[in-house]
FIDRENDREN-748715 format. One line per field, with one value per residue: residue in one letter; x, y, z of N, C-alpha, C, O in turn; residue number from 0. Coordinates in steps of 0.05 Angstrom, whole numbers, plus 5000, padded with zeros to 4 digits. Layout:
N
aa	A ...;
neast	X ...;
nnorth	Y ...;
nup	Z ...;
caeast	X ...;
canorth	Y ...;
caup	Z ...;
ceast	X ...;
cnorth	Y ...;
cup	Z ...;
oeast	X ...;
onorth	Y ...;
oup	Z ...;
i	NUM ...;
***
This chain:
182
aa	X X X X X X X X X X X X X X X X X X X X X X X X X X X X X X X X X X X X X X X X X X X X X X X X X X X X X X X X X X X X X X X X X X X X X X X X X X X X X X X X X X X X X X X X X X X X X X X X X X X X X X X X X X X X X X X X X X X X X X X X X X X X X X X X X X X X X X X X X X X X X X X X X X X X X X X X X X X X X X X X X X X X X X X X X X X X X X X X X X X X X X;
neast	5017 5011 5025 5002 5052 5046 5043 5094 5118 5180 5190 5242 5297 5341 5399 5428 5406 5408 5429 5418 5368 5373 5388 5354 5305 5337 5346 5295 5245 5272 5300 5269 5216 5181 5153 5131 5167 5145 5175 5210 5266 5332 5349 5291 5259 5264 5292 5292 5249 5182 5159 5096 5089 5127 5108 5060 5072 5096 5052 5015 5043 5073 5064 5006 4998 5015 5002 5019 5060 5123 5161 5232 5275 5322 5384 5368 5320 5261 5272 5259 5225 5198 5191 5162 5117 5104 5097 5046 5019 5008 4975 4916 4854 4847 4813 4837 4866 4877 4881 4948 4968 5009 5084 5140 5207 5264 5328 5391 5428 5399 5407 5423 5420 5394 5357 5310 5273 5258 5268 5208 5218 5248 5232 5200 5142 5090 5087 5090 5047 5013 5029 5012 4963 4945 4949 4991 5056 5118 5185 5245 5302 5308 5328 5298 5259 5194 5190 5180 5143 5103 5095 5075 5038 4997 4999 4978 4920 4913 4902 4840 4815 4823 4828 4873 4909 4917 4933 4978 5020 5034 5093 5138 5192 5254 5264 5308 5351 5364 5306 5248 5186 5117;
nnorth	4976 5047 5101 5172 5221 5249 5311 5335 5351 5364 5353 5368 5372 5431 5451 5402 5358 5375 5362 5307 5315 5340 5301 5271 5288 5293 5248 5229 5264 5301 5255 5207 5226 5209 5240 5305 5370 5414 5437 5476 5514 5533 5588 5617 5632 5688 5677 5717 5739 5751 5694 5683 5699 5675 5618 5628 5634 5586 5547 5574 5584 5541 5489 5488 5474 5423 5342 5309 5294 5295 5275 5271 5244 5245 5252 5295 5309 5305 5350 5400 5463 5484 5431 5411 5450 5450 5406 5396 5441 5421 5375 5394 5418 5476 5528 5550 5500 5441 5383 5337 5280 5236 5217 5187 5186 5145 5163 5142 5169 5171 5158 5094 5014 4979 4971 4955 4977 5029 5089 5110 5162 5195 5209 5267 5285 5296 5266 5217 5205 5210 5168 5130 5129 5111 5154 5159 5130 5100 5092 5056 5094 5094 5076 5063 5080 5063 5041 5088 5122 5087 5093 5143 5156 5122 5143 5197 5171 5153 5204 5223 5181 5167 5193 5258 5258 5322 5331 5349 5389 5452 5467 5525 5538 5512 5444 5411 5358 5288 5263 5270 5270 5261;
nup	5000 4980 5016 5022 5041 5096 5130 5172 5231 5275 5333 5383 5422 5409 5420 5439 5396 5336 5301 5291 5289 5232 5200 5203 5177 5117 5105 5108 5095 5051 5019 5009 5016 5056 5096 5096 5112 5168 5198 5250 5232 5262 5270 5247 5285 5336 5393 5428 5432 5466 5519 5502 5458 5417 5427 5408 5356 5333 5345 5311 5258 5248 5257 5244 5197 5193 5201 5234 5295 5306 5354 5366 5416 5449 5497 5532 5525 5547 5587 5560 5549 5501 5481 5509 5503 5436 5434 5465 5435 5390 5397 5408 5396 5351 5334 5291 5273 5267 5310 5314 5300 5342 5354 5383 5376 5395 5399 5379 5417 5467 5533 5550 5565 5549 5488 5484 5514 5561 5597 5621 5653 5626 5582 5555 5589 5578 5528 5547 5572 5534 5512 5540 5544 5498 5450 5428 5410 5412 5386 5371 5336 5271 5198 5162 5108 5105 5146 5184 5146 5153 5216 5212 5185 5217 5261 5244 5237 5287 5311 5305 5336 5378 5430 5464 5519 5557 5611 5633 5678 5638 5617 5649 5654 5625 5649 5699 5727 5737 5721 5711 5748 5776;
caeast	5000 5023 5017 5013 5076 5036 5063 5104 5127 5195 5202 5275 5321 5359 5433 5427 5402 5396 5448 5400 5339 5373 5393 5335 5288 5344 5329 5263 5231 5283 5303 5257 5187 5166 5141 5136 5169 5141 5189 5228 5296 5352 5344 5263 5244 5282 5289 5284 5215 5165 5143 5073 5093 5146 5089 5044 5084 5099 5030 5004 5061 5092 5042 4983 4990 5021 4982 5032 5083 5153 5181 5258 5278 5356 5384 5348 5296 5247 5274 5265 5195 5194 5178 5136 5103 5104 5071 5016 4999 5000 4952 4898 4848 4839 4798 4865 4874 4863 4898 4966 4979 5035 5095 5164 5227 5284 5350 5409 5449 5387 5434 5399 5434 5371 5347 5286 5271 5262 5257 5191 5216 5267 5225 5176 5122 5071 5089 5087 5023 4997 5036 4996 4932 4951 4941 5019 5063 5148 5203 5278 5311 5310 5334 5276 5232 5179 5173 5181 5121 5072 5092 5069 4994 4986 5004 4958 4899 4896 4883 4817 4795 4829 4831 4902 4917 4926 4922 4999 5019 5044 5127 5144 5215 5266 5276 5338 5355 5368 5291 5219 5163 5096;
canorth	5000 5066 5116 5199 5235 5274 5344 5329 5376 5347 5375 5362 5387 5439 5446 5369 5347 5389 5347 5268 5332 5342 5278 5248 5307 5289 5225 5215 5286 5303 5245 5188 5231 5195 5257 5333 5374 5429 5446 5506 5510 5552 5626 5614 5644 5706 5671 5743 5754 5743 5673 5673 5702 5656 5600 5628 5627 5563 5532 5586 5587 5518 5466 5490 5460 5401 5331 5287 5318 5274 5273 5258 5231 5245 5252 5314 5322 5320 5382 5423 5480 5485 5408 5410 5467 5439 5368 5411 5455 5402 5356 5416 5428 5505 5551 5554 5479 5412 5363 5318 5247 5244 5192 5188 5165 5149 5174 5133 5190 5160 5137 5057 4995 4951 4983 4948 4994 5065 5099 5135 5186 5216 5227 5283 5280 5300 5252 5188 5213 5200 5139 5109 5133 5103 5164 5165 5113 5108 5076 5062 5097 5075 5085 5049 5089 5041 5038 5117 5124 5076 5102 5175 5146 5102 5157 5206 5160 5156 5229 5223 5154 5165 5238 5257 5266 5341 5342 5345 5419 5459 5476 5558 5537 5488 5427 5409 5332 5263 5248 5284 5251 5267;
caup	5000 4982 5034 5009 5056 5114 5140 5203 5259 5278 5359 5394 5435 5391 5425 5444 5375 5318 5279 5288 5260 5204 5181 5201 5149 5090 5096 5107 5083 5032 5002 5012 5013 5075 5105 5083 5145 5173 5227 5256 5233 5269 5259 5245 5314 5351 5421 5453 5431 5502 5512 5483 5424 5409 5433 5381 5323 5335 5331 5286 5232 5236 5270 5240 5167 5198 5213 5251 5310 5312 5388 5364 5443 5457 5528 5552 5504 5572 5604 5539 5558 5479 5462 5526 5481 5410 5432 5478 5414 5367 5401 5422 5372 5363 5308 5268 5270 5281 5324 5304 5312 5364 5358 5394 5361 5412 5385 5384 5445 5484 5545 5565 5559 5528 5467 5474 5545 5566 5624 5625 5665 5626 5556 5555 5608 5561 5510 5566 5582 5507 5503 5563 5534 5464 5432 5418 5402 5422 5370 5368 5312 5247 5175 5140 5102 5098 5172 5191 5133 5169 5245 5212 5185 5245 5275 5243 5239 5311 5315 5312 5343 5404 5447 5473 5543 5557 5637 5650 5675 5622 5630 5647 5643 5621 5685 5705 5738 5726 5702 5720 5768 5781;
ceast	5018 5025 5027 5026 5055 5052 5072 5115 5142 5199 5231 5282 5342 5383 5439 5437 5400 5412 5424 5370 5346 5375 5374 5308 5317 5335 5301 5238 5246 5288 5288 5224 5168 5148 5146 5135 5157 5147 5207 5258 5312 5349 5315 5255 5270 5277 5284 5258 5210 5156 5120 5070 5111 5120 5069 5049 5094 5073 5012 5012 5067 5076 5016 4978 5000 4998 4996 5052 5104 5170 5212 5274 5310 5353 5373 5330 5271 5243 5261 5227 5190 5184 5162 5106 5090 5086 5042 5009 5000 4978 4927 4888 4841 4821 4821 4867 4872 4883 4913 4970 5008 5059 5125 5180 5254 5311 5374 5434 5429 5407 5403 5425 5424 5358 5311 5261 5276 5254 5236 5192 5235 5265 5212 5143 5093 5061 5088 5059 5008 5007 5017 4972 4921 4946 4971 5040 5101 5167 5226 5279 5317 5322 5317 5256 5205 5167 5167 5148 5096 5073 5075 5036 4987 4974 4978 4926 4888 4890 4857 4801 4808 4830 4853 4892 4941 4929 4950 5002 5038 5079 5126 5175 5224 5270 5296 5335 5359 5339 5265 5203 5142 5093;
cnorth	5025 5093 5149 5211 5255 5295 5339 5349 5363 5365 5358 5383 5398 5434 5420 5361 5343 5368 5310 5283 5330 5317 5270 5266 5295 5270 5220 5247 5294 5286 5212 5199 5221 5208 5287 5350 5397 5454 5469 5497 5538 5571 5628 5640 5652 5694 5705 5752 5730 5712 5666 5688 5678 5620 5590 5622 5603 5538 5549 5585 5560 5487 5471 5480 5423 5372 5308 5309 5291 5285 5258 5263 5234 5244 5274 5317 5326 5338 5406 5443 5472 5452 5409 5426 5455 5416 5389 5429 5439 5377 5366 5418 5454 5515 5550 5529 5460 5395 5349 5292 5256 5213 5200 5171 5163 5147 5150 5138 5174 5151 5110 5036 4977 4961 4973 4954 5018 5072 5113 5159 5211 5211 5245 5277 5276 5274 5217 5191 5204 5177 5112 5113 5127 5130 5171 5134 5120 5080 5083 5083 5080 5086 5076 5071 5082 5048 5074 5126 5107 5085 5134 5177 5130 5127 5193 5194 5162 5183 5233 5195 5158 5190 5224 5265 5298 5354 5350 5373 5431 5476 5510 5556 5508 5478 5418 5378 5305 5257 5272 5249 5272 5285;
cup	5000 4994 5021 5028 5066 5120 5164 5210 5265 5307 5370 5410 5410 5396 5424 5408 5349 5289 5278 5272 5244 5182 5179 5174 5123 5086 5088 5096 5059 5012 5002 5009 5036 5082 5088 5115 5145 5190 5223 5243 5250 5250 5255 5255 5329 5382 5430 5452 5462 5488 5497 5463 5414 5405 5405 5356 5320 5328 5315 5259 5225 5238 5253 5221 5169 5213 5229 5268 5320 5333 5377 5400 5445 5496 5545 5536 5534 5583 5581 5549 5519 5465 5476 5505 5459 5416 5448 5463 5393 5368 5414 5397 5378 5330 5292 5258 5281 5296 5305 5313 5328 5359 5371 5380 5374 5401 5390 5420 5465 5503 5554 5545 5542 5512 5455 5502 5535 5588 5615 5634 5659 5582 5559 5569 5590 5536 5525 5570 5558 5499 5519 5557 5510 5444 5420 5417 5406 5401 5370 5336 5300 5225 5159 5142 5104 5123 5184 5179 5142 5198 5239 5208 5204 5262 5270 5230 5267 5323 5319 5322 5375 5417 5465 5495 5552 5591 5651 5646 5657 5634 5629 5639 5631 5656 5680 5720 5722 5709 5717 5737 5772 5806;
oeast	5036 5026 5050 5008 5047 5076 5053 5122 5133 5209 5237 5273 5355 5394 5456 5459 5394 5405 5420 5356 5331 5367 5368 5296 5304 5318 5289 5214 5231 5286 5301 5207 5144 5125 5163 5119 5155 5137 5217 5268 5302 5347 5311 5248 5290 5258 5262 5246 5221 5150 5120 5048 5099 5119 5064 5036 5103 5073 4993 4997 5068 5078 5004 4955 4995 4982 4982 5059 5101 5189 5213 5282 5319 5335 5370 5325 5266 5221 5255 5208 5177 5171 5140 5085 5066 5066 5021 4989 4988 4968 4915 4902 4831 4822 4811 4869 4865 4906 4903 4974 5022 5050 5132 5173 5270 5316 5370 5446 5441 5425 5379 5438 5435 5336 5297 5240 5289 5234 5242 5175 5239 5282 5205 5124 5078 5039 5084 5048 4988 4996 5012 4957 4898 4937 4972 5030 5109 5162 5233 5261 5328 5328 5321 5241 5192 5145 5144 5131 5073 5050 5065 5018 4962 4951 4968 4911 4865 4876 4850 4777 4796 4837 4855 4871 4965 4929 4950 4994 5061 5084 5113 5183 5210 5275 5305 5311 5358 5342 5273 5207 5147 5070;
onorth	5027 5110 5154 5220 5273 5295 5338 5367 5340 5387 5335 5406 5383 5416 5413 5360 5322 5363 5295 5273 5319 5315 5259 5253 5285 5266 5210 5243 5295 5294 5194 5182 5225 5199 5289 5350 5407 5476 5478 5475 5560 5571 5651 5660 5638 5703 5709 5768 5711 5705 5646 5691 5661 5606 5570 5609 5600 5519 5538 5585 5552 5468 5450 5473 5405 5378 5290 5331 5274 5301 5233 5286 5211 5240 5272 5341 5349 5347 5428 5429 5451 5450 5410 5417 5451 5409 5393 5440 5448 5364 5351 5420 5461 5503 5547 5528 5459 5397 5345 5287 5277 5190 5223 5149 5180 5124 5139 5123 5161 5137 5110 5039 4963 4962 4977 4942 5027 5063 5130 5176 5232 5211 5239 5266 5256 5266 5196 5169 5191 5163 5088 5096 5131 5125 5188 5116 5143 5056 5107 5084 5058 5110 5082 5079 5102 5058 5079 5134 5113 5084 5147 5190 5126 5132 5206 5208 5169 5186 5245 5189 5147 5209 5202 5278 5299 5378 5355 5386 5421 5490 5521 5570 5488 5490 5418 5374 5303 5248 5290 5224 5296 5292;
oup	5016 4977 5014 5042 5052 5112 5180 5193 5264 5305 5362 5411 5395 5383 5408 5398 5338 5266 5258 5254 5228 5159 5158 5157 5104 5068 5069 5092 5040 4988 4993 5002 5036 5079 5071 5133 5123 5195 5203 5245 5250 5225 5264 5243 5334 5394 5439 5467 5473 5465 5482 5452 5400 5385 5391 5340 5298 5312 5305 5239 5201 5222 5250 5218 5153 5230 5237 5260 5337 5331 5381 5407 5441 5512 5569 5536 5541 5591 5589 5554 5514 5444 5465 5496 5461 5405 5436 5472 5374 5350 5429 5377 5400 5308 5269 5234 5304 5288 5283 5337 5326 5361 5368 5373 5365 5394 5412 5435 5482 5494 5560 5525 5526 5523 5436 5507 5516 5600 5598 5630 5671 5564 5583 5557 5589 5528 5512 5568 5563 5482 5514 5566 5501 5422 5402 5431 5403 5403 5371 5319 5306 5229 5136 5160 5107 5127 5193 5195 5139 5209 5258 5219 5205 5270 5287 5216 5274 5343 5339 5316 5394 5403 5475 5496 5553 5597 5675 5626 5658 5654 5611 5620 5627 5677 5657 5725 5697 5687 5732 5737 5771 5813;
i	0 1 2 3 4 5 6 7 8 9 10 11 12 13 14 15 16 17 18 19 20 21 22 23 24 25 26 27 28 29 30 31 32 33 34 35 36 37 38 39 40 41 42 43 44 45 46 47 48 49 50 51 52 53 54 55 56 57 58 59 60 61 62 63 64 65 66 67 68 69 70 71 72 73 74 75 76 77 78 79 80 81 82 83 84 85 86 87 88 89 90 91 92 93 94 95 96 97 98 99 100 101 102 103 104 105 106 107 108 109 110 111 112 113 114 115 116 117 118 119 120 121 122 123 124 125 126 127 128 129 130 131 132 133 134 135 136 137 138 139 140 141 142 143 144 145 146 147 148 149 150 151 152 153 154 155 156 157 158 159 160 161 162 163 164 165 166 167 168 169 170 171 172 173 174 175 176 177 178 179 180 181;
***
């Protein structure tokens, strides 16, 4: 079956990660068609503008034409306020736009010894929270097109059969520690 390349939101940890974003859009948005990205790049967005501007233009400009949101999972991606952000306006339906399928893709830097494990407490609160409610879904990294392109329609199919879990409190800053807890 041939699946048509949805609009994905790729969120990350920038300083962390920005290098496993890019490769992972040549591959699979540039040169495979998997997806069509929609995401911020460096320089996009003036960090000094006030928080809920920055907020806005984020799910007004970049999220809003997009129908899947790709959690790429490194070793702090948790702490980051900005994915906290990006997954809690991409799975909110608003007058501008409709809700994204949600999926997580755990990075290689991931630190864990069993690649077939994860700590829950040290991906994105938000994003555990939709994984336990199935409305999100968590995968090692990959290089297969094939599979990236069915985690993205799985992934925006269950947009509408399942309602995301939006009750975790929204971040003011970046957190700091070994992992988050309730």
């Amino acid at each position: 079956m041939i699946i048509s390349p949805h609009k994905a939101f790729i969120s990350f940890h920038h300083f962390n990660d920005e290098s496993s974003k890019i490769l992972f859009e040549k591959i699979f948005s540039d040169y495979t068609k998997a997806f069509i990205s929609t995401s911020v790049n460096d320089g996009d967005i003036n960090p000094a503008l006030p928080t809920d501007t920055i907020r806005n233009k984020i799910r007004d400009e970049y999220l809003q034409d997009s129908t899947v949101t790709i959690v790429l999972i490194g070793s702090e991606t948790w702490k980051r306020k900005h994915v906290d952000w990006e997954i809690s306006s991409s799975i909110r339906r608003t007058k501008n736009s409709s809700r994204s399928g949600l999926l997580g893709i755990i990075l290689p830097s991931y630190p864990r010894q069993d690649t077939s494990k994860y700590n829950p407490y040290t991906i994105p609160p938000r994003l555990y929270d939709n994984i336990k409610c199935g409305y999100a879904k968590i995968y090692n990294w990959t290089t297969n097109a094939r599979s990236i392109s069915q985690w993205i329609h799985e992934a925006f199919l269950r947009r509408d059969s399942i309602d995301p879990d939006l009750s975790y409190p929204m971040f003011f800053n970046n957190k700091s520690g070994n992992q988050w807890n309730y």
